[in-house]
C-alpha positions in Angstrom: 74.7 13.3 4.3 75.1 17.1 4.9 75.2 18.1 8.5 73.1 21.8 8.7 72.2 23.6 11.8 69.1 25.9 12.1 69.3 29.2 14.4 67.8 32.0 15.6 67.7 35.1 13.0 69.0 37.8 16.0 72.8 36.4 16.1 72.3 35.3 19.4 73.4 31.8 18.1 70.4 29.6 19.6 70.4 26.6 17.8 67.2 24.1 17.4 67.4 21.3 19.1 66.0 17.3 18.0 65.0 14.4 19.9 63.6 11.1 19.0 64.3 12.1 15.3 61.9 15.0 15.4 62.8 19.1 15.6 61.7 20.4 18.9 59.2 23.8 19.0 57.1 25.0 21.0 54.1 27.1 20.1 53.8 30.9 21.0 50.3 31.1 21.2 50.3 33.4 18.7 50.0 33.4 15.0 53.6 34.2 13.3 53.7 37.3 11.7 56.6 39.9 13.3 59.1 39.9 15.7 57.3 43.1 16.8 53.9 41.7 16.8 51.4 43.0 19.8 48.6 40.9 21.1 45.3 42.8 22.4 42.2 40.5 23.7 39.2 41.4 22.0 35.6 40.9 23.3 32.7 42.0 21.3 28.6 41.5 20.6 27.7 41.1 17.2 26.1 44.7 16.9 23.8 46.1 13.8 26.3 48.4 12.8 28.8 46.2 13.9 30.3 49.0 16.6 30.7 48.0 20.5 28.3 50.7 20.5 25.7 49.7 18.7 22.5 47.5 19.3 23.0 43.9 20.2 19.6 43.0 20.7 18.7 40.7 18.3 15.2 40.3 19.2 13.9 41.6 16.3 11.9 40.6 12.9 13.6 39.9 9.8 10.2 38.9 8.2 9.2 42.3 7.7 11.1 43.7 5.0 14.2 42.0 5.1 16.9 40.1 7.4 18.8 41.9 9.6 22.8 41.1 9.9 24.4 41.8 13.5 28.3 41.6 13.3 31.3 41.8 14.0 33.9 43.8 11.8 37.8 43.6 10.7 40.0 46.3 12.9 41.7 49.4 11.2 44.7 48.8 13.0 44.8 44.8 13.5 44.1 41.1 12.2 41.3 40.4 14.1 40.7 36.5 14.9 37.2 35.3 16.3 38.1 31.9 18.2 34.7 32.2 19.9 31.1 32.6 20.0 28.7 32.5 23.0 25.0 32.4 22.5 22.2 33.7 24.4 18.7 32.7 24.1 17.1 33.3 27.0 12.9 32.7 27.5 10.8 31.5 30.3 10.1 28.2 30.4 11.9 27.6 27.7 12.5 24.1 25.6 15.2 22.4 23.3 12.9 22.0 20.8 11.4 25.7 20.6 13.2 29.2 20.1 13.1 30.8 23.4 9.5 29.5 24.4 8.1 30.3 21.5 7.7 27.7 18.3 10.6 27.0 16.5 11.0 29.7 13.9 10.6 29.3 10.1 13.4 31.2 8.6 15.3 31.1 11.5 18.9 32.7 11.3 21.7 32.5 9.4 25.5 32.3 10.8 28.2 33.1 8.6 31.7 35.1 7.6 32.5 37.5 4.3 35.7 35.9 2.6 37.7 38.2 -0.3 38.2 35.0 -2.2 35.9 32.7 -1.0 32.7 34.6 -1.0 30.0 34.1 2.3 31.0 31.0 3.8 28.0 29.6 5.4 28.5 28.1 9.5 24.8 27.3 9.4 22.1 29.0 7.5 19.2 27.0 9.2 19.0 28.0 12.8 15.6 27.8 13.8 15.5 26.4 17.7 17.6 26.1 20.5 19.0 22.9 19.9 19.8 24.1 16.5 22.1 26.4 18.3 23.2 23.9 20.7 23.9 21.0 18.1 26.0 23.8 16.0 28.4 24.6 19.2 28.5 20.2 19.4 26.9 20.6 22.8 29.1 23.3 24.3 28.9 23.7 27.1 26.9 20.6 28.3 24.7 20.5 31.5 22.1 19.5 32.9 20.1 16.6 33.0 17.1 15.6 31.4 14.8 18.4 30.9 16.8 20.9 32.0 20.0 19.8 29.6 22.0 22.8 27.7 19.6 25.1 30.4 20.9 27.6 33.1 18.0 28.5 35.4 17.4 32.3 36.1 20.1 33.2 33.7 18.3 36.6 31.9 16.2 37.6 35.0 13.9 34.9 35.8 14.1 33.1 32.3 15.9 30.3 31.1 18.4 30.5 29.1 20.3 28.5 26.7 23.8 29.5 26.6 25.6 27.7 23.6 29.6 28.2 22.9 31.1 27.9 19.2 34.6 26.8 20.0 35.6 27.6 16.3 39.1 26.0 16.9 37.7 22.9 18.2 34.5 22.4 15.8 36.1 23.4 12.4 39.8 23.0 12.9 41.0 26.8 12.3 43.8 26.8 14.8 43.6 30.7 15.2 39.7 30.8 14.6 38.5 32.9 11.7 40.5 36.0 10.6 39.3 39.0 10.0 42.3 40.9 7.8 43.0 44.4 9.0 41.4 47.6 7.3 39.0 45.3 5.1 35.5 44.9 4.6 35.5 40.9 6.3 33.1 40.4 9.0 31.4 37.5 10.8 27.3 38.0 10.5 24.6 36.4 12.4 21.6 37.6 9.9 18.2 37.1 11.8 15.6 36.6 9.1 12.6 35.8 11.0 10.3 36.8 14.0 12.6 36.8 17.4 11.0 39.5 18.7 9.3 37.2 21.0 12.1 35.7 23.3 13.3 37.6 26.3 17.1 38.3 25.5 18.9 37.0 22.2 22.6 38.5 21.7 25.9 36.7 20.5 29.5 37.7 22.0 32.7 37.2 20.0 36.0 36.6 21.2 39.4 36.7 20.3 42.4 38.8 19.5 43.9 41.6 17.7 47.4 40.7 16.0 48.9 44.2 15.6 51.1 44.4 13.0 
């Protein structure tokens, strides 16, 4: 048996410790990159040019000539990781089994990321109601009862709204969500490619970090 110590790379001579037969860590809540390394919260909407400055109102019709993509891009400056996306779909009296309040839509949307080597990698390409929504996020956040399940009361205006959350950690396993490498062309897309121009509010916000390098 060979006895070997593990320690810090600084010289300040911390050692790692075991118990129980198993090497103690912790985790930084960060992804390991630098010793440098800056963290800056990010908050977006999916936009049409994919700017916090552009359009987020995806209420429009991707039947006409062809789907529209609202997104979010990769940083100049940064890894950019989406852990999160909220939903809104907000209508009056809206239903589970509807878009909005209107009937479930044909096309419906389609949720995915841009991969270098991978290609698109499709979330869900057949979104067409709210419970599509809902069912994708695995019920997140659930409340409610009934016939009001998944439904927050008054919550654009006085319409209803279904307000699904894809907890991309917790659904797919991607510790740090998806990453969005800095300075390239990677982006996550929600492309709407059918008739929401009838619902009262539609949008989609990202969150995550910037890992500056």
């Amino acid at each position: 048996m060979i006895k070997s110590t593990l320690v810090d790379g600084d010289g300040r001579g911390n050692k790692a410790a075991v118990e129980d037969k198993a090497l103690c860590v912790s985790d930084r809540g960060i992804p390991p990159q630098s010793l440098n390394g800056e963290v800056r919260i990010f908050r977006q909407y999916l936009t049409a040019d994919g700017t916090p400055s552009g359009s987020n109102d995806m209420k429009v019709n991707g039947t006409s000539t062809a789907a529209i993509p609202f997104y979010v891009s990769a940083a100049s400056d940064a890894d950019r990781y989406i852990c999160t996306l909220s939903f809104l779909i907000a209508d009056a009296n809206a239903n589970l089994n509807q878009f909005g309040n209107i009937t479930a839509l044909s096309n419906g949307c389609n949720l995915y990321y841009e991969d270098t080597d991978l290609g698109d990698v499709t979330i869900d390409d057949a979104l067409t109601s709210n419970f599509d929504f809902v069912r994708m996020c695995n019920g997140n956040p659930s409340f409610g009862n009934t016939t009001n399940v998944f439904k927050a009361s008054n919550a654009f205006g006085n319409s209803d709204g279904y307000l699904p959350v894809l907890n991309i950690k917790e659904v797919f396993g991607l510790t740090w969500g998806i990453k969005l490498e800095k300075n390239s062309t990677k982006r996550i897309v929600l492309e709407v490619k059918d008739d929401a121009t009838g619902v009262d509010a539609f949008n989609c916000i990202a969150y995550g970090f910037d890992r500056i390098r």
